[in-house]
C-alpha positions as CSV (number, residue, x, y, z in Angstrom):
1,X,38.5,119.6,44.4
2,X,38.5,118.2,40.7
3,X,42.3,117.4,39.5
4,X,43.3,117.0,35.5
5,X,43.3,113.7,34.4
6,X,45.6,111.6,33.4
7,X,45.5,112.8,29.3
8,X,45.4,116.3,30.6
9,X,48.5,115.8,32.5
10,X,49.7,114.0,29.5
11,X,48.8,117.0,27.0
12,X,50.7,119.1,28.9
13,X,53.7,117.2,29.5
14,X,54.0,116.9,25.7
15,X,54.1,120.8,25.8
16,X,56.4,121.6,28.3
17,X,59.1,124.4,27.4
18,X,56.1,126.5,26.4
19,X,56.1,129.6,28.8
20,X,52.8,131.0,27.4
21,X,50.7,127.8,27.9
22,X,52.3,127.1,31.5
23,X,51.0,130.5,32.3
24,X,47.4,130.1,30.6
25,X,47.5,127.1,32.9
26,X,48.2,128.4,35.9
27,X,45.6,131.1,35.6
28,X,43.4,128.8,34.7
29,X,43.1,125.7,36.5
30,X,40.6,125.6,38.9
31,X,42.3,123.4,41.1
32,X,45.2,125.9,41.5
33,X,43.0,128.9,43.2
34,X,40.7,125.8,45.0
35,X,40.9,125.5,48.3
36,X,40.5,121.3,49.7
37,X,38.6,122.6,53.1
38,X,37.4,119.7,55.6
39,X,35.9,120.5,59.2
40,X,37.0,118.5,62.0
41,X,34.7,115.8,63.1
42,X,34.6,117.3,66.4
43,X,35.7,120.9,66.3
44,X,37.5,122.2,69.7
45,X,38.4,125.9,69.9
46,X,41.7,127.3,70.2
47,X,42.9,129.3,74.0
48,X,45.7,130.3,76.0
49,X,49.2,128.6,74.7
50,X,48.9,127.2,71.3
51,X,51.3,125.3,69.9
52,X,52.0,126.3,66.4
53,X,54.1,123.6,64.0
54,X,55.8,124.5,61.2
55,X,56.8,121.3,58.9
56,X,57.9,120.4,55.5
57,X,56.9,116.8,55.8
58,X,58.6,116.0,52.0
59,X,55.4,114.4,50.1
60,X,53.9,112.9,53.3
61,X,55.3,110.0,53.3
62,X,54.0,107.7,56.1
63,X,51.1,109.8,57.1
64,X,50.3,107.8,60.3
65,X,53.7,108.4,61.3
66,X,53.6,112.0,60.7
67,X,50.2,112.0,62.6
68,X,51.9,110.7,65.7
69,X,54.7,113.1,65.3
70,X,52.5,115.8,65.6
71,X,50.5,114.6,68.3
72,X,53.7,114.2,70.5
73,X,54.6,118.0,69.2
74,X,50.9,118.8,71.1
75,X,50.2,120.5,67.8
76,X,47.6,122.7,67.6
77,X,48.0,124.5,64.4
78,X,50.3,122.4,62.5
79,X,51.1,124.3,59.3
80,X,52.5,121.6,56.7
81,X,54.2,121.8,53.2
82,X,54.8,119.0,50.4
83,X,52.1,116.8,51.1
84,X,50.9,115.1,48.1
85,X,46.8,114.3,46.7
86,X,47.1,111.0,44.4
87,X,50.7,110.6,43.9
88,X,52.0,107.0,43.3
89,X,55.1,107.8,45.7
90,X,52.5,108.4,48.7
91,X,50.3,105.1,47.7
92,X,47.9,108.0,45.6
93,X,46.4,109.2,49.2
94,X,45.7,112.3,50.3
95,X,47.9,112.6,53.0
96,X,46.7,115.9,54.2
97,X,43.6,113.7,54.8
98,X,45.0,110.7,56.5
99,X,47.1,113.0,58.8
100,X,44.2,115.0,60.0
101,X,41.8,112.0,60.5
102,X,44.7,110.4,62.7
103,X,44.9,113.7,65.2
104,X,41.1,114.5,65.0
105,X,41.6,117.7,63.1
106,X,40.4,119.4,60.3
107,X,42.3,121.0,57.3
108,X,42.1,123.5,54.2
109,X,44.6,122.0,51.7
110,X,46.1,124.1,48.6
111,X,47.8,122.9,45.6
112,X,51.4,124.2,44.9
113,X,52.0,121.8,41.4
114,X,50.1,119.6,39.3
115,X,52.6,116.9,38.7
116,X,53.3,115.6,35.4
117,X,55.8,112.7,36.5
118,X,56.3,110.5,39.2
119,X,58.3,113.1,40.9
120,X,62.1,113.1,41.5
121,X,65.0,110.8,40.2
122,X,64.8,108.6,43.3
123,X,61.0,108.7,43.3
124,X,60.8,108.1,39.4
125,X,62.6,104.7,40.5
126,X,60.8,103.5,43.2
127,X,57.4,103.8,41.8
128,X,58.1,102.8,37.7
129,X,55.5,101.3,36.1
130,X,52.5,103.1,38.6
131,X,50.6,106.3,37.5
132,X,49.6,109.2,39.4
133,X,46.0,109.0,40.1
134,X,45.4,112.8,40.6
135,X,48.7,114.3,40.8
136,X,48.4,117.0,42.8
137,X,51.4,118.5,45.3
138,X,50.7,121.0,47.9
139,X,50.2,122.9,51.2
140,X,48.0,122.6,54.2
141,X,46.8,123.9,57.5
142,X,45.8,121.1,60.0
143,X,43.7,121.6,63.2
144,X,40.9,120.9,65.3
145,X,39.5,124.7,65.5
146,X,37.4,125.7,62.4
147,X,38.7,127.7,59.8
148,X,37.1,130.7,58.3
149,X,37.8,131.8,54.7
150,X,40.2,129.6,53.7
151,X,41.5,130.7,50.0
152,X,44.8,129.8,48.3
153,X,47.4,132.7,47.4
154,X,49.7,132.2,44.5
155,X,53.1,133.7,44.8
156,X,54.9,135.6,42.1
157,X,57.0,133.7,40.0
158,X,55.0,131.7,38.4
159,X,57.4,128.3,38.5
160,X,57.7,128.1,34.7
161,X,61.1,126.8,35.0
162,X,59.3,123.5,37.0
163,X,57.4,123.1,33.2
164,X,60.7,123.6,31.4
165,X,61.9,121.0,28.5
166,X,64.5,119.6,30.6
167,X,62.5,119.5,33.3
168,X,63.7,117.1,35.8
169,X,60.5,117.1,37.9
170,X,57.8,118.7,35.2
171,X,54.9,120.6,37.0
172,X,52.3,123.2,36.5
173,X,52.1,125.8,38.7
174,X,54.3,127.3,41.4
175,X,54.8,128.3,45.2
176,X,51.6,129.5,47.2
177,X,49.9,129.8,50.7
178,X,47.0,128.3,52.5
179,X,45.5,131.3,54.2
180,X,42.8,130.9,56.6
181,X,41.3,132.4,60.1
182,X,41.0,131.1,63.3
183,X,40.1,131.8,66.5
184,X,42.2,132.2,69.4
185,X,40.5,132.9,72.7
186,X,37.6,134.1,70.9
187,X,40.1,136.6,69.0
188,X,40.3,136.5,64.9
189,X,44.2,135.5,63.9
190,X,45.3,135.3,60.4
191,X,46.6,131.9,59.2
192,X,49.2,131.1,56.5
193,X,51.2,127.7,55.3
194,X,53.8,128.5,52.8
195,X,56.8,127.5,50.9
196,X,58.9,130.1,49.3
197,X,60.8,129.0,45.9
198,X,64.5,127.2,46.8
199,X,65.7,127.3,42.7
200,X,66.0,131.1,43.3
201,X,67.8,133.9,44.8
202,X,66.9,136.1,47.8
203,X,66.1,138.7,46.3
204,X,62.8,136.7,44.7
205,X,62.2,135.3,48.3
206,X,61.5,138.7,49.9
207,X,59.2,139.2,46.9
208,X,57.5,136.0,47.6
209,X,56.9,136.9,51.4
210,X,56.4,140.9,50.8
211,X,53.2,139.2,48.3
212,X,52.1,137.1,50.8
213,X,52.1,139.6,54.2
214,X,50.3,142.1,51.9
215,X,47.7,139.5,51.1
216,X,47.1,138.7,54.7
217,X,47.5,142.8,55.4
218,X,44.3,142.9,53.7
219,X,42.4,140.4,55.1
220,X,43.0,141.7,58.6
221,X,44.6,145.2,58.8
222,X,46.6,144.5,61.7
223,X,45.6,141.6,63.3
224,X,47.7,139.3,64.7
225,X,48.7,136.5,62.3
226,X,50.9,133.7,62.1
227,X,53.0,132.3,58.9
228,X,55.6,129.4,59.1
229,X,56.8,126.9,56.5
230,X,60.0,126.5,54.4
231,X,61.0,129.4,53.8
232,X,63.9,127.9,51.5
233,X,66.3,130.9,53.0
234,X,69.8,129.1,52.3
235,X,71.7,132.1,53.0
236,X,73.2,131.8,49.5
237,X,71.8,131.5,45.7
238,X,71.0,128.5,45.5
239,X,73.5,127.5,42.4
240,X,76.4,129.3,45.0
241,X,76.1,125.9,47.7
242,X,77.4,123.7,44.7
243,X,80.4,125.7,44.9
244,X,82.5,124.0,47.4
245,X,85.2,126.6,47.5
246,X,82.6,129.5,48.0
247,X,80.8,128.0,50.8
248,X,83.9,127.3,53.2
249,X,84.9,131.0,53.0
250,X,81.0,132.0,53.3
251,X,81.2,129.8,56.6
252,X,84.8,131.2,57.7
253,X,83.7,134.8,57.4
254,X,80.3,134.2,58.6
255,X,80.2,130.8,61.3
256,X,76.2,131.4,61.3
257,X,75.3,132.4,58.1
258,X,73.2,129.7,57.1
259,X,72.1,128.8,60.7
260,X,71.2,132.0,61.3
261,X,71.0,133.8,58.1
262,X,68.7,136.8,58.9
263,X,71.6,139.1,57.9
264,X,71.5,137.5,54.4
265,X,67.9,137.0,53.3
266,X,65.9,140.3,52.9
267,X,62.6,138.9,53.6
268,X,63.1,139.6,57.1
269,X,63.0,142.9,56.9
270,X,60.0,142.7,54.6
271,X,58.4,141.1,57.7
272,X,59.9,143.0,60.1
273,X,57.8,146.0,57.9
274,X,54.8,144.1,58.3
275,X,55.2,143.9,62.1
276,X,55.9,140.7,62.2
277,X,58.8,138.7,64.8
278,X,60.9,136.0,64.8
279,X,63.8,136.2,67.0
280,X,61.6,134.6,70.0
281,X,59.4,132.0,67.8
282,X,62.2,130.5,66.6
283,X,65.6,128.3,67.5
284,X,69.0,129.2,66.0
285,X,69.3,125.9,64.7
286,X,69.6,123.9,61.6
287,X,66.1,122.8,60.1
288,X,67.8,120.3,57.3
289,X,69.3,116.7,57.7
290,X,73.4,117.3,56.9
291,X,73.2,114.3,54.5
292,X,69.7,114.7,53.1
293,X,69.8,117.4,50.5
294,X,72.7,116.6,48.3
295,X,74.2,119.6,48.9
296,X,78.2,120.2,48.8
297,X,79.8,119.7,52.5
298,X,76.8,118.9,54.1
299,X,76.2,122.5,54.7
300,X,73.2,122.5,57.6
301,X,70.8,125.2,56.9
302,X,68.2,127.1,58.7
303,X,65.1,126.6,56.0
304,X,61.9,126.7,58.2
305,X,60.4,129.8,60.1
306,X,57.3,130.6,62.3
307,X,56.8,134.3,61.4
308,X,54.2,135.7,64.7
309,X,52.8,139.4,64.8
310,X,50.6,140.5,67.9
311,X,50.8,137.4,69.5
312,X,53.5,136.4,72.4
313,X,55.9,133.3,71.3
314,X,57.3,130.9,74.0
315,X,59.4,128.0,73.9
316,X,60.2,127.5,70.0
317,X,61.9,124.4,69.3
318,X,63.2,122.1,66.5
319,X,62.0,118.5,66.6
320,X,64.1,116.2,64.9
321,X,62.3,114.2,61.6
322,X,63.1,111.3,62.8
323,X,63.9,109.5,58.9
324,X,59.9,110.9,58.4
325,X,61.2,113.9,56.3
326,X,64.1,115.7,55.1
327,X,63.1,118.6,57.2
328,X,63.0,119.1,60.9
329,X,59.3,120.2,62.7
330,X,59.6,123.7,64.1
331,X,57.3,124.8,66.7
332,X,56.5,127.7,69.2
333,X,54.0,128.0,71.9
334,X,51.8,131.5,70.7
335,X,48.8,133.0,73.0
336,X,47.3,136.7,73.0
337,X,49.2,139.2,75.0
């Protein structure tokens, strides 16, 4: 996968606030519709229980430790957000790569955002005075089984408010899936790894998925499939958690709303019209650390899903992070009825 260089990423900071040039960029970058796809060095196939992970691993940081993370998950198709190609915050690795090397897997990896900075206010601190070597931010799939056509879906909203003038993180590009097939038991299953947007509303959420589940509708009429990431659903616009006030009485009238917050966030009915199920693939739990996102009163929220359709789901759990992310590992044992 070829990435901008570092004039490129410089020619387009100096543009940012333009709405028509983020969008000829985003239709036009090769490395946005590129999918980063590297076979396993020894390939195992996939039967009976599988153990699907579902992880926002917040830039993979610390890949090693990641690695071992998801080795003591017994992950077998580990479906991973925010991972970061060539960022000075990671070291510039790929840390898709490292993490698959470390658990003897393969992976298809997908950009979400070039990055034109060092990343956020924190980040911007920690790494002054080093460049970005490729600057490239995205999603992955990671296992040992091959996967077959492997392609990148871009979701709609096309994140021009991530290239605005005031920017504080400036990016081109936007949220998107990995899709790919595997094999379960000899059986096709359709594969994605998303991240829906957070700086939104719910509304634009159920758009996001309703895009997605129709683009993996197409590849396999029917078939059973499996989607999990961060599915940002906070139960709330996002603007509404700064209010202090508002939250308490959304939490008095509603104790699970934003444990729980199916009754708030359309998309799952979008995937409940897609066939898809989630009650027994995932934990009524917090997927957030209280302290770790900034947000007013520590509200915990339920961000991270495993969506399953024609599949059975066993034993879903949250694993705490640990300190290796601000998001918890979901996971959920899946096999063929």
């Amino acid at each position: 996968m070829q990435a901008p260089t570092s004039r490129q990423r410089e020619e387009w900071r100096a543009r940012l606030g333009d709405p028509d040039a983020h969008a000829r960029l985003v239709a036009t970058l090769p490395c946005l519709h590129e999918v980063d796809l590297r076979p396993a060095a020894r390939p195992a196939a996939l039967s009976g229980w599988v153990r699907v992970v579902g992880w926002n691993v917040q830039r993979g940081r610390r890949p090693g430790s990641l690695a071992a993370a998801l080795r003591a998950a017994g992950g077998d198709l580990c479906l991973l957000s925010e991972l970061d190609d060539g960022m000075a915050r990671t070291q510039n690795l790929h840390t898709t790569e490292v993490v698959a090397r470390d658990i003897d897997a393969g992976f298809a990896f997908g950009v979400e955002f070039v990055e034109l900075g060092l990343g956020d206010e924190h980040e911007q601190r920690d790494a002054a005075g080093l460049a970005n070597e490729r600057g490239l931010h995205g999603n992955a799939i990671v296992t040992p089984a091959p996967l077959a056509d492997a392609a990148v879906e871009r979701l709609p909203g096309a994140g021009a408010g991530w290239f605005g003038r005031d920017a504080a993180q400036p990016r081109v590009g936007g949220r998107m899936a990995v899709l790919a097939a595997v094999r379960i038991d000899g059986v096709e299953v359709q594969v994605a790894s998303t991240h829906l947007e957070n700086t939104s509303d719910a509304a634009h959420r159920a758009e996001q998925l309703d895009h997605l589940l129709g683009a993996l509708e197409q590849r396999g009429p029917g078939a059973p499939a499996v989607v999990a990431g961060d599915f940002n659903t906070l139960g709330a616009g996002y603007t509404e958690l700064f209010d202090h006030a508002l939250v308490r009485t959304l939490r008095v009238r509603a104790p699970t709303r934003f444990t729980w917050p199916v009754d708030h966030e359309p998309l799952f009915e979008v995937a409940r019209a897609f066939g898809y199920e989630w009650v027994d693939a995932n934990v009524a739990a917090p997927t957030t650390a209280h302290d770790a996102a900034g947000l007013p009163d520590h509200v915990p929220l339920k961000l991270d899903w495993v969506l399953v359709r024609g599949l059975a789901a066993r034993r879903p759990a949250v694993v705490p992070a640990g300190g290796l992310s601000d998001h918890d590992m979901v996971s959920v044992g899946v096999r063929l009825p």
